[in-house]
C-alpha positions in Angstrom: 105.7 112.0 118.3 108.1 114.6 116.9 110.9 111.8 117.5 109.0 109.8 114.9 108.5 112.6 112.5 112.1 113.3 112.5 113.3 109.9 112.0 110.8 109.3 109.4 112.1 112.6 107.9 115.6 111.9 108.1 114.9 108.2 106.6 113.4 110.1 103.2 116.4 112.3 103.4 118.6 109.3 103.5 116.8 107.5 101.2 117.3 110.6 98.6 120.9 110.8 99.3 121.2 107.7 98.2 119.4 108.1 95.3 122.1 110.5 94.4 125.2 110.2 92.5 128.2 110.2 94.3 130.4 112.2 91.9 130.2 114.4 89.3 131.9 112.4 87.1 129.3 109.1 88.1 126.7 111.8 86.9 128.3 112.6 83.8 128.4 109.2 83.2 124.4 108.8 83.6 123.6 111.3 81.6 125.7 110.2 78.9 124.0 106.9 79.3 120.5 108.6 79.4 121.7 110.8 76.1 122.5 107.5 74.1 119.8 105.4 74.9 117.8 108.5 74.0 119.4 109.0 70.6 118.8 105.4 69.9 115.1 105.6 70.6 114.8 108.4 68.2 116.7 107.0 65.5 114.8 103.6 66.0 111.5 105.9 65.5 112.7 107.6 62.8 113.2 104.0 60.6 110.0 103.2 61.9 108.5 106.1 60.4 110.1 105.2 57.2 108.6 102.2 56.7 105.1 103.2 58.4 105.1 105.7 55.1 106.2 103.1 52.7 103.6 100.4 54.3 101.0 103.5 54.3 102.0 104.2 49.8 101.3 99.9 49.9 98.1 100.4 51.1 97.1 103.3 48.7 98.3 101.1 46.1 96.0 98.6 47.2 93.1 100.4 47.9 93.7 102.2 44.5 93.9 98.7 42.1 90.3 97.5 44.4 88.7 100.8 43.6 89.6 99.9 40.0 88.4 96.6 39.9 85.3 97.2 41.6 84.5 100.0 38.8 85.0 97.3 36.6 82.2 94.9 38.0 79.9 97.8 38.4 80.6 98.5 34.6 79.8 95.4 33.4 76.7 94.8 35.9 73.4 93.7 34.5 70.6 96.3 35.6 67.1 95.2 35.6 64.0 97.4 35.8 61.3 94.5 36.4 
C-alpha cells in the first residue's frame, strides 16, 4: 500500500515537473507571452468601452427625441369628461 502511495506521489511530482519550464529563459518567454496577450485584452476592452459610451449617448438621444414626441401626442390629446 505505501508502494502505491509513493508511486502515485511521485507520478503528481512528475507530472508537475513537467508542467514546469525548463529554463529561465523558456519562462521569460511565457510571461512575456502572458504580458502581451494581457495588454491586448485590455486595450481591446478599453475600445469596447468607447463605443459602449457612444452607443449608451445613442440611446439617450433616442430616448430623449421619444420623450419629446410623446409629450407631443399627450398635448394635442382629446379629453372627454362623459
Amino acid at each position: 500500500m505505501k508502494a502505491l502511495k509513493f508511486a502515485v506521489l511521485g507520478t503528481i511530482f512528475m507530472g508537475l515537473a513537467a508542467c514546469t519550464p525548463q529554463s529561465a529563459k523558456q519562462a521569460r518567454g511565457d510571461l512575456h507571452l502572458t504580458s502581451g496577450a494581457a495588454a491586448a485584452a485590455s486595450k481591446t476592452a478599453a475600445n469596447e468601452s468607447l463605443m459602449m459610451g457612444t452607443v449608451a449617448s445613442d440611446i439617450m438621444v433616442d430616448v430623449q427625441n421619444i420623450q419629446e414626441i410623446e409629450a407631443m401626442f399627450d398635448e394635442r390629446r382629446l379629453i372627454s369628461f362623459d
